[in-house]
C-alpha positions as CSV (number, residue, x, y, z in Angstrom):
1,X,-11.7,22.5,-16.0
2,X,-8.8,24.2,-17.6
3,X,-5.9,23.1,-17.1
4,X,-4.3,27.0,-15.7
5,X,-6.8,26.6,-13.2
6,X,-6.4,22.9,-12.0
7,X,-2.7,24.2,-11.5
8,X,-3.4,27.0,-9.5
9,X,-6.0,24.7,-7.3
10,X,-3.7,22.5,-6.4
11,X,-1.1,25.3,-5.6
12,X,-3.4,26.8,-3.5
13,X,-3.7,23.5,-1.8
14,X,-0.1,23.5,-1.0
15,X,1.0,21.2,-3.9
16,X,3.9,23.1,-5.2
17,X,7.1,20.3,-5.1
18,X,4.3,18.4,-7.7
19,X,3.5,20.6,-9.9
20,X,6.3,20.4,-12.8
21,X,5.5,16.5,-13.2
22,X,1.7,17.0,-12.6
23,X,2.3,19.9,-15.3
24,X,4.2,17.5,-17.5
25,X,1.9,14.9,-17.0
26,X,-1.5,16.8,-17.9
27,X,0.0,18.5,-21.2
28,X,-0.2,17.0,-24.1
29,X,2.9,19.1,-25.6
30,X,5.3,16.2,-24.5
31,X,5.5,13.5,-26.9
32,X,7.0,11.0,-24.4
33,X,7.7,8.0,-26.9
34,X,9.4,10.1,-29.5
35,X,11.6,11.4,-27.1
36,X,12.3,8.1,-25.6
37,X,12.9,6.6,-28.6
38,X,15.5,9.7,-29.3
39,X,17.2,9.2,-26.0
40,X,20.9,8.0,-26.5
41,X,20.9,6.3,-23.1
42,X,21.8,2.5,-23.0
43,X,20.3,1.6,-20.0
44,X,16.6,2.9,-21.7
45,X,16.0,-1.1,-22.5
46,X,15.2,-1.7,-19.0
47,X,12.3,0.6,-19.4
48,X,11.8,-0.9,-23.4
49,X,7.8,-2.5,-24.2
50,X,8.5,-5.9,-25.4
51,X,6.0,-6.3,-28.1
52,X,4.4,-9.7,-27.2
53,X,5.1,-12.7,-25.0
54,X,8.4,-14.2,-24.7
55,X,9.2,-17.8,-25.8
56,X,10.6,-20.2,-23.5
57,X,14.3,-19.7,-24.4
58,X,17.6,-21.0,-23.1
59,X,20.4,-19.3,-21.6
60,X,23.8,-19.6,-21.8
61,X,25.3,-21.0,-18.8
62,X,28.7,-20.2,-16.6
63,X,28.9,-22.2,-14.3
64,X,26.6,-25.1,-12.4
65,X,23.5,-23.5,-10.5
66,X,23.9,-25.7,-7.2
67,X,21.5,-28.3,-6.2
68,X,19.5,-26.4,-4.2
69,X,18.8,-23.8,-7.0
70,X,17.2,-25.9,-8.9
71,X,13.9,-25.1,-9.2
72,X,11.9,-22.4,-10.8
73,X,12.3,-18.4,-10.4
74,X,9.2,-16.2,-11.0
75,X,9.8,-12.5,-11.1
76,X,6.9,-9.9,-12.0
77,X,7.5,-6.3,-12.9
78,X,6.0,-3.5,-15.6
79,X,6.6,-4.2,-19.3
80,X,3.7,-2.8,-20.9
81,X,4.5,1.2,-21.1
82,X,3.4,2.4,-24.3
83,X,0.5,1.6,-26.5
84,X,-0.5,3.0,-29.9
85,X,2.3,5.4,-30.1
86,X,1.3,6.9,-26.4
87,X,4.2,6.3,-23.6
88,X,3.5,6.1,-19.9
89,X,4.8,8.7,-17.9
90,X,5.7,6.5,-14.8
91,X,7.0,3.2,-14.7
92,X,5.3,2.0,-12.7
93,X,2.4,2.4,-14.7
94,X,3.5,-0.8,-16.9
95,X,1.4,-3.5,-17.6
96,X,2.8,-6.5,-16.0
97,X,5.2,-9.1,-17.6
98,X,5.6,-12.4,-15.4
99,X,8.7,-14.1,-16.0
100,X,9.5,-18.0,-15.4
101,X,13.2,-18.9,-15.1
102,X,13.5,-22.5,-14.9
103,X,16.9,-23.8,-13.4
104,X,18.3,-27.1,-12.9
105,X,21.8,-27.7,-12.8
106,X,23.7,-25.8,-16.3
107,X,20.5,-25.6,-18.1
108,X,18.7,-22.7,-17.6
109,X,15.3,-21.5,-19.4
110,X,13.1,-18.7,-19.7
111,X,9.8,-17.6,-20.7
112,X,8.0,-14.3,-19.7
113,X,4.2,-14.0,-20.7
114,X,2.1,-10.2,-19.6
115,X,-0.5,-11.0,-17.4
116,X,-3.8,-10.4,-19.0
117,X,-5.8,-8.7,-16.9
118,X,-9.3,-7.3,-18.0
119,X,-7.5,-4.2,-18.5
120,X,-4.8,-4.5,-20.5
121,X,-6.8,-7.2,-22.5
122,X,-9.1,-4.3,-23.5
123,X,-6.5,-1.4,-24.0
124,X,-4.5,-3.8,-26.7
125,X,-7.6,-4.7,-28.2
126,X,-9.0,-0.5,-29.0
127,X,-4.9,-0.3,-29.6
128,X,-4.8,2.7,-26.9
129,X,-5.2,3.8,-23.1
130,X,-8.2,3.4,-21.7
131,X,-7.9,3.6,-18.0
132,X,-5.8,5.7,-16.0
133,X,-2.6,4.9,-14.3
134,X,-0.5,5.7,-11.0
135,X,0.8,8.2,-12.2
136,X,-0.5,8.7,-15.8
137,X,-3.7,10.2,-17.0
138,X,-4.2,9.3,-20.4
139,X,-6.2,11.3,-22.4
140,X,-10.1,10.4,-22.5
141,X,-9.3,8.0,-19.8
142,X,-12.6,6.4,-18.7
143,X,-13.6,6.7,-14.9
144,X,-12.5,3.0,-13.6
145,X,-15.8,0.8,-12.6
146,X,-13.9,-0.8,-10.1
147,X,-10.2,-1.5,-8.9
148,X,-9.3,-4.0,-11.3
149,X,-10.7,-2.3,-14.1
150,X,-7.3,-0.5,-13.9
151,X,-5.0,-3.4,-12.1
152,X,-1.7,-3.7,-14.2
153,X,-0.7,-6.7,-11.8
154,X,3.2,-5.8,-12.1
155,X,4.8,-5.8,-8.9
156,X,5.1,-8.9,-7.2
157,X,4.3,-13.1,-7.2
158,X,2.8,-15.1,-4.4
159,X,3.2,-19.3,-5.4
160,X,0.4,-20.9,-4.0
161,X,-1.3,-24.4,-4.7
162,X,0.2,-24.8,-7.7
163,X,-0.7,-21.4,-9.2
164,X,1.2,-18.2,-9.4
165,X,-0.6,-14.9,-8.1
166,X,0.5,-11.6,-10.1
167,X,0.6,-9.0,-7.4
168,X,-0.6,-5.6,-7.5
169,X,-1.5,-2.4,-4.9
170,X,-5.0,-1.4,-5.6
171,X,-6.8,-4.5,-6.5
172,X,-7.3,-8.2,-6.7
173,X,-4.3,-10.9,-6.6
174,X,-4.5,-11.9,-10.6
175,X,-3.9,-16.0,-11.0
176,X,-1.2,-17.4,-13.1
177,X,-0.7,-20.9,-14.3
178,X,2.5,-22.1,-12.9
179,X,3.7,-23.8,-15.6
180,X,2.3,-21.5,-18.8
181,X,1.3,-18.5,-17.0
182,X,-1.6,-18.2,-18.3
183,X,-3.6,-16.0,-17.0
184,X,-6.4,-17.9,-15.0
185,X,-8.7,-14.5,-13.7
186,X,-8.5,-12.6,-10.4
187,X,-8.3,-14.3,-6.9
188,X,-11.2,-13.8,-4.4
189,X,-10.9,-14.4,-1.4
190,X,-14.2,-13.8,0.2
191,X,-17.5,-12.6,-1.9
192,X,-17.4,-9.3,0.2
193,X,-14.0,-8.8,-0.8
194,X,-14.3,-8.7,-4.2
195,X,-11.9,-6.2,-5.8
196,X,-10.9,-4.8,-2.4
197,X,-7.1,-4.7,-2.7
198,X,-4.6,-7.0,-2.2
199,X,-0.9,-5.5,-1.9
200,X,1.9,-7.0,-3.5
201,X,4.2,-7.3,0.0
202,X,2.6,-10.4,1.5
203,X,4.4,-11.9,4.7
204,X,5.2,-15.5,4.9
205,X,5.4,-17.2,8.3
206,X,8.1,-20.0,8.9
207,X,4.4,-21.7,9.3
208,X,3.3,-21.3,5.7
209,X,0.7,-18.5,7.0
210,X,0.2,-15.8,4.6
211,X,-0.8,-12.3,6.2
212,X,-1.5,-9.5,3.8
213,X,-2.8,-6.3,4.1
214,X,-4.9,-3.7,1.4
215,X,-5.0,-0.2,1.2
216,X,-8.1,1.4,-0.1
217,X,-7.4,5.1,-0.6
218,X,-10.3,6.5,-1.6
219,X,-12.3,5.3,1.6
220,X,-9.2,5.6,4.2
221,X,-9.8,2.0,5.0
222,X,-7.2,-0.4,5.9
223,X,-8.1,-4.3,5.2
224,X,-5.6,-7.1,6.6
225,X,-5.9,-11.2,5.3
226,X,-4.5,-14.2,7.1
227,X,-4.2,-17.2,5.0
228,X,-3.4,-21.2,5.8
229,X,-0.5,-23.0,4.6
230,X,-3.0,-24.4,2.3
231,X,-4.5,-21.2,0.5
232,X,-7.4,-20.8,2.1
233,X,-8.3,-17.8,3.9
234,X,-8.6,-18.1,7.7
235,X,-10.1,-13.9,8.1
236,X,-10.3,-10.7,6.4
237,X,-11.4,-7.4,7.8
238,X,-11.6,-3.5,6.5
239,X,-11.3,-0.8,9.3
240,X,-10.9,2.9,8.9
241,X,-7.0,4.4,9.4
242,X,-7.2,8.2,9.7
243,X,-5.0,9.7,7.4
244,X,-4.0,6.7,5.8
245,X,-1.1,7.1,3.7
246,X,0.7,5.4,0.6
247,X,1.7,2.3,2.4
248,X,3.6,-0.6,-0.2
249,X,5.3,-2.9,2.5
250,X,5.2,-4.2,6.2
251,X,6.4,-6.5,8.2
252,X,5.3,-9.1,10.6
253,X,7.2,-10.5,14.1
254,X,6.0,-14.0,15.9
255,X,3.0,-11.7,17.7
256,X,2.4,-8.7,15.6
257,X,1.9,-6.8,12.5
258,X,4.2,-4.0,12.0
259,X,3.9,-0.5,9.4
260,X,5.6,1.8,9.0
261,X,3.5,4.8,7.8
262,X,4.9,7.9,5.7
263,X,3.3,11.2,5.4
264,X,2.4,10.5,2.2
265,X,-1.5,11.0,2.5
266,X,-4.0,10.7,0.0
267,X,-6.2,14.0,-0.4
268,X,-9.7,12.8,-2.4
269,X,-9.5,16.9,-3.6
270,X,-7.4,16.8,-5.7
271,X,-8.1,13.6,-7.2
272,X,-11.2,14.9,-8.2
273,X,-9.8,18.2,-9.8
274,X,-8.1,15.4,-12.0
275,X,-4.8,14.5,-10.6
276,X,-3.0,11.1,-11.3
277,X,-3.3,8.7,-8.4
278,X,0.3,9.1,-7.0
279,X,-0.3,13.3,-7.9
280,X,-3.2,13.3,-5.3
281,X,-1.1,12.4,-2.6
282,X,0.5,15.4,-0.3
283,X,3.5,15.3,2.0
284,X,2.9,15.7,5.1
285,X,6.0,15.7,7.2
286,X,4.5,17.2,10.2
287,X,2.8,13.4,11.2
288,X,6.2,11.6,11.0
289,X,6.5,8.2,10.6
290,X,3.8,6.7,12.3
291,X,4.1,3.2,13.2
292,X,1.3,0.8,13.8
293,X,1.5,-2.1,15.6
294,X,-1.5,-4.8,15.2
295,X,-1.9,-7.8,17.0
296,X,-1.7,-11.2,15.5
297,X,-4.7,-12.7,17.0
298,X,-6.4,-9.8,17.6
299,X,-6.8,-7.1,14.9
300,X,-8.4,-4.8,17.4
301,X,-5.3,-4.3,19.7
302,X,-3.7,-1.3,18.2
303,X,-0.9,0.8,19.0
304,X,0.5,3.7,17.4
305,X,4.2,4.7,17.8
306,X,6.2,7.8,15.8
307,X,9.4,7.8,14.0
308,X,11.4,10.9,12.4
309,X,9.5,11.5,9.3
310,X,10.6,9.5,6.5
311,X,9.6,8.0,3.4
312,X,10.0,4.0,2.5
313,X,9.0,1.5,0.0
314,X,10.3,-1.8,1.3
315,X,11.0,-3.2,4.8
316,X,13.1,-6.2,5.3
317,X,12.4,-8.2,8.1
318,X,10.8,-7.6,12.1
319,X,11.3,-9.7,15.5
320,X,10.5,-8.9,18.8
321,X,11.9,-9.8,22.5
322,X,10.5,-9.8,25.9
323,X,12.9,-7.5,28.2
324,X,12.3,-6.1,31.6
325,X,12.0,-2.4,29.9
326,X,9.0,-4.1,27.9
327,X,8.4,-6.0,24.6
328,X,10.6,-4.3,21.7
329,X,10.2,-4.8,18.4
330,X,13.5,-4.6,15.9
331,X,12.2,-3.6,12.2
332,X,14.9,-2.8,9.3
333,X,13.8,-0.7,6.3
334,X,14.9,1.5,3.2
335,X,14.6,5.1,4.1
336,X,14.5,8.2,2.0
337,X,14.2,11.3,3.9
338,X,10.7,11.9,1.5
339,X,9.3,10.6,-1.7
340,X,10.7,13.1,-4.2
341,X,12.3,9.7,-6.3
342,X,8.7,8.8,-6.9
343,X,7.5,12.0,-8.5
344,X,10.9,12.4,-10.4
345,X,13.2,9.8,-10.7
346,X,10.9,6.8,-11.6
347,X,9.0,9.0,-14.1
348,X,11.8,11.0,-15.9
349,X,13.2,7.1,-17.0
350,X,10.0,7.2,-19.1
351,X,11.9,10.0,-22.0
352,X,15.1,7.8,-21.6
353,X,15.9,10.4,-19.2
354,X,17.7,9.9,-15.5
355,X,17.1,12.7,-12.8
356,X,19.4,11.8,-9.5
357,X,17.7,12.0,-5.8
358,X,19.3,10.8,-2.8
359,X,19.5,6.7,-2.6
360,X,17.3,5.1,0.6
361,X,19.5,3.9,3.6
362,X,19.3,0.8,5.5
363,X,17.9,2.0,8.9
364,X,17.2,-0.7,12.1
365,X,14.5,1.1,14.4
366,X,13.4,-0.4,17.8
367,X,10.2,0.1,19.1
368,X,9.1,-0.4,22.9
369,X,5.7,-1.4,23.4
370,X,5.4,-0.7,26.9
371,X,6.9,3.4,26.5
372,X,5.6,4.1,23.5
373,X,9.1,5.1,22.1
374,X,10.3,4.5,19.2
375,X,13.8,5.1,18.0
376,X,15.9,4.2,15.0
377,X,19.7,4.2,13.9
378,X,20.5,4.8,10.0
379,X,23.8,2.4,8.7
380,X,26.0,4.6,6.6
381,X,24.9,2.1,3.7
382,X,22.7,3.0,0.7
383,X,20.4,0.1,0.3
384,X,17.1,-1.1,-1.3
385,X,15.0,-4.6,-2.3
386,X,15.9,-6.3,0.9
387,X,15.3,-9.9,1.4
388,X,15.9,-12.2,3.9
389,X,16.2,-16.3,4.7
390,X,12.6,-16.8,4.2
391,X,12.9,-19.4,6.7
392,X,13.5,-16.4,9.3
393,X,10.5,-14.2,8.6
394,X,9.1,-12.8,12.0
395,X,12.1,-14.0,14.0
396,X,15.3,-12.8,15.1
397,X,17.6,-12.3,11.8
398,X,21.3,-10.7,11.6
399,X,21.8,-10.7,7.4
400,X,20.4,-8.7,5.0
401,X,20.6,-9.4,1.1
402,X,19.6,-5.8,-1.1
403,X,20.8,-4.1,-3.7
404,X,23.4,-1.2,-3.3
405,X,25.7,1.2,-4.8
406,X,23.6,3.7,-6.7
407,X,25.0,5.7,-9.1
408,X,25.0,9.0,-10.2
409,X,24.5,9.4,-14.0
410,X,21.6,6.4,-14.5
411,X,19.3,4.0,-12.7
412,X,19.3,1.7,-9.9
413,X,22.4,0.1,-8.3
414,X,25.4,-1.4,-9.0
415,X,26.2,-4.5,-6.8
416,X,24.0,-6.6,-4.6
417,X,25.5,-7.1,-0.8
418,X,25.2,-8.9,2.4
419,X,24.8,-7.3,5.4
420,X,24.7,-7.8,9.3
421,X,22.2,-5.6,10.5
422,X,23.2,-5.6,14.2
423,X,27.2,-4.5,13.4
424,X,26.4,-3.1,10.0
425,X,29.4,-4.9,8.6
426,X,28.5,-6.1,4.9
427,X,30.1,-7.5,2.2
428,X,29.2,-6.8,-2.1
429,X,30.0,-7.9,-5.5
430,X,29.6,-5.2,-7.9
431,X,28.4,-6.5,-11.3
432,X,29.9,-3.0,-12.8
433,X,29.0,0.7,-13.8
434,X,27.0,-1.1,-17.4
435,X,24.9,-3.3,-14.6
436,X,21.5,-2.4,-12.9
437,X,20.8,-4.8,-10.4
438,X,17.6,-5.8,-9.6
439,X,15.9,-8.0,-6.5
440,X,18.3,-10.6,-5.4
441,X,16.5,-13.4,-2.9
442,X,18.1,-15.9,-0.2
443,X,17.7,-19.5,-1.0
444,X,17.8,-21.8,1.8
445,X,20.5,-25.2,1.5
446,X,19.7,-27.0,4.7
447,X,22.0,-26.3,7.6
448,X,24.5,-24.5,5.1
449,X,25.0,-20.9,4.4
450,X,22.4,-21.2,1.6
451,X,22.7,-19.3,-2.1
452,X,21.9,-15.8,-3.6
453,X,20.2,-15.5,-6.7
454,X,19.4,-12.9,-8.9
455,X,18.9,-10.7,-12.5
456,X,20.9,-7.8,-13.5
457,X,20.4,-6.0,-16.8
458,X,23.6,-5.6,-18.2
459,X,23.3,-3.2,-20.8
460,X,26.6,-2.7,-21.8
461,X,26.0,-6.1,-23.8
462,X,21.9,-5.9,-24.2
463,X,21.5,-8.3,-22.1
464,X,20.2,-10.2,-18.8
465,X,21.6,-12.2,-16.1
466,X,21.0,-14.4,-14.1
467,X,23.6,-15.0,-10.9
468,X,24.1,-17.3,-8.0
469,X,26.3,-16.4,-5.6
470,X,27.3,-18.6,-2.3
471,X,25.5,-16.6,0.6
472,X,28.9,-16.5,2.4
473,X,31.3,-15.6,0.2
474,X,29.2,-13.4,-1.4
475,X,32.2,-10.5,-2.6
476,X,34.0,-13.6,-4.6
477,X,31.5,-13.4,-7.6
478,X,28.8,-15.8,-9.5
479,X,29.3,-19.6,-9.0
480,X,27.0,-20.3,-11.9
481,X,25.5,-17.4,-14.2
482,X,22.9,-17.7,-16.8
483,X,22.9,-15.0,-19.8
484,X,20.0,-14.7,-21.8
485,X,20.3,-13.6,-25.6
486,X,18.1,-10.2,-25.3
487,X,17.3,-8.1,-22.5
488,X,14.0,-7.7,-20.3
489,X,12.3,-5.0,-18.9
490,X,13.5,-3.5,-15.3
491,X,11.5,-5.6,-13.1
492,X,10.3,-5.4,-9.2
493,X,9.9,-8.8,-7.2
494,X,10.2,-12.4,-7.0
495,X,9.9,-16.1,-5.4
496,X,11.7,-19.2,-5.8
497,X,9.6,-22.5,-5.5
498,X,12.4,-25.3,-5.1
499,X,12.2,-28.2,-7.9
């Protein structure tokens, strides 16, 4: 098909607000690398391709890491974005790069190794792109043979029974030697549910019970897992979801399931006139935020509640209570008031380039089962990567640790804070205007306030840290901070597995 008339198609189909990145993304007039190699920007080495593995390496430490850090940090996120002189044009296209911070007292050290999936094991051996992306198509992209013929395993880690699952959206959990990560092949759970995907936002009861969910666009079909405490999986079930949108996180209370649903739906048509993944998928503000609300024990008891339409990538934590008005449900997330970051932002970084949409905002929304109603409050605080006590997941919770303070003239945020959901009162450090912050994580300490850690890339010195803050006196700075002697790429998620 020519490439005038794709455009007009998908005009005609009402995808106008796409059309100058699907336009970009479909021509091959833009030579993305060159111009991302030209770019003058200092923050660009956040979204730099390291060219192999990463030795283990030791930091330079500030500081003592407390007892209770020590341990080992994993954190996942893309690395991989160009190939044979051909750049990505999203980042979160990446291959993934699992990184390994090992910490125990003032010694810190850290190895990072790509995760190699079938995928990127054949791309680096023909030297170029082979399959398409989420929201690249390479040219003479092959059609993929099944979701992890294209799985870049870069957003997230799950620590299980010794091993280390690389997280992804569409496809399989990919498993990791803990100590080498080494790549060990993809996790399957059941032989039915080979391939079917496995997101990257698993929920972790107090219990050690993993519940995960899948979304499989193509087919509208929703699949949910639950999982002992000892990896194996307990069920796993695939049901149709009409108009089953671009869902990345969720959360879970002591009874239920909880998502949160943006009108971001998939639309098959214009996959099939050739559209990227994340290109096929229209706004649709007129659904609003549906919300829908699964039962823990039984996957068949379904409600459906509706919010102000909205867009979110991460929730941070739900709990319910039993009132006399009826069982509400309290669920905080990141909202955007649409997605236009994801079709801008997040691929304009890919030329070295920064393109400035609004910031999500910590929002706390209650739903009432017995009405049906759902309402929310936004906090006058821009906020994203929440994390919570993990020892709280499901249940009642009042802080929340995120990154905030975005700024205007390049990527991400500036400081990482603390906040009390129910006042909204919150306390930050900021790391500085030559800092991106990236997912900070609550560490538990017993009965004491506990310990924030996390990586910043500081690119005003070319290089990354990482902090540990005390959880309470957050705003008074680092108690111990690690530096590492180069930089590493922008990454997404993480999980500490105490020494």
């Amino acid at each position: 098909m020519e490439r005038r008339e794709l455009l007009r198609l998908l005009a005609t189909a009402g995808a106008l607000p796409l059309l100058p990145a699907l336009a970009r993304a479909t021509s091959g007039a833009d030579d993305w690398q060159t111009e991302f190699e030209a770019a003058g920007t200092p923050w660009k080495s956040g979204f730099a391709t390291p060219p192999g593995d990463l030795p283990l390496t030791r930091a330079k430490v500030r500081g003592r890491f407390p007892d209770a850090v020590a341990g080992t940090l994993f954190r996942n996120g893309p690395a991989g974005h160009d190939l044979g002189g051909e750049r990505y044009r999203h980042w979160f296209d990446g291959d993934g790069m699992v990184h390994r911070f090992t910490i125990e007292g003032s010694d810190v050290r850290h190895q990072g190794r790509y995760v190699a999936t079938p995928k990127r094991t054949a791309e680096v051996r023909a030297g170029r792109r082979l399959a398409e992306g989420f929201g690249t198509m390479p040219p003479g992209a092959e059609p993929p043979t099944s979701p992890d013929s294209i799985n870049v395993a870069n957003i997230n880690v799950l620590p299980m029974q010794g091993e280390v699952l690389a997280l992804w959206e569409g496809g399989s959990a990919t498993r990791l030697d803990a100590r080498t990560l080494e790549t060990l092949g993809v996790k399957t759970w059941r032989p039915d549910f080979a391939g079917m995907p496995f997101s990257a936002h698993p929920r972790v009861d107090p219990d050690g019970t993993v519940w995960n969910f899948g979304v499989s666009a193509g087919q509208s079909m929703l699949a949910l897992y639950e999982i002992a405490p000892d990896g194996a999986l307990r069920r796993a079930s695939a049901t149709p979801v009409a108009d089953l949108p671009m869902i990345h996180d969720f959360a879970v209370t002591e009874r239920h399931l909880v998502f949160l649903m943006p009108p971001l739906v998939y639309d098959g048509k214009r996959k099939e006139a050739g559209a990227s993944f994340l290109d096929a998928h229209v706004w649709r503000p007129e659904l609003g935020m549906r919300v829908m609300v699964v039962d823990k024990k039984d996957w068949d008891r379904r409600q459906l509640l509706t919010l102000p339409a909205g867009f979110l990538f991460h929730a941070g934590n739900a709990w319910e209570e039993d009132t006399p008005g009826g069982t509400l449900i309290h669920i905080d997330y990141m909202r955007s008031d649409n997605p236009d970051p994801v079709f801008t932002s997040n691929r304009e970084v890919m030329r070295g380039r920064w393109v400035k949409r609004a910031d999500p905002h910590l929002t706390v929304a209650t739903l009432n089962l017995r009405t049906g109603r759902a309402s929310q409050n936004a906090l006058a605080l821009d906020a994203e990567f929440p994390r919570i006590d993990p020892r709280r997941v499901g249940l009642r919770h009042r802080h929340l640790i995120h990154a905030t303070q975005g700024m205007p003239d390049r990527p991400g945020f500036a400081a990482v804070a603390r906040t009390n959901v129910e006042t909204g009162r919150s306390q930050r450090y900021t790391y500085g205007r030559q800092a991106i912050v990236e997912e900070h994580i609550f560490v538990p300490d017993g009965a004491k306030p506990g310990w924030v850690l996390g990586t910043v890339l500081d690119f005003g010195q070319q290089k990354t840290l990482l902090s540990c803050f005390a959880a309470d006196q957050l705003a008074a700075g680092p108690v111990a901070q690690a530096t590492l002697p180069y930089t590493l790429p922008l990454g997404l998620h993480g999980a500490f597995v105490p020494a």
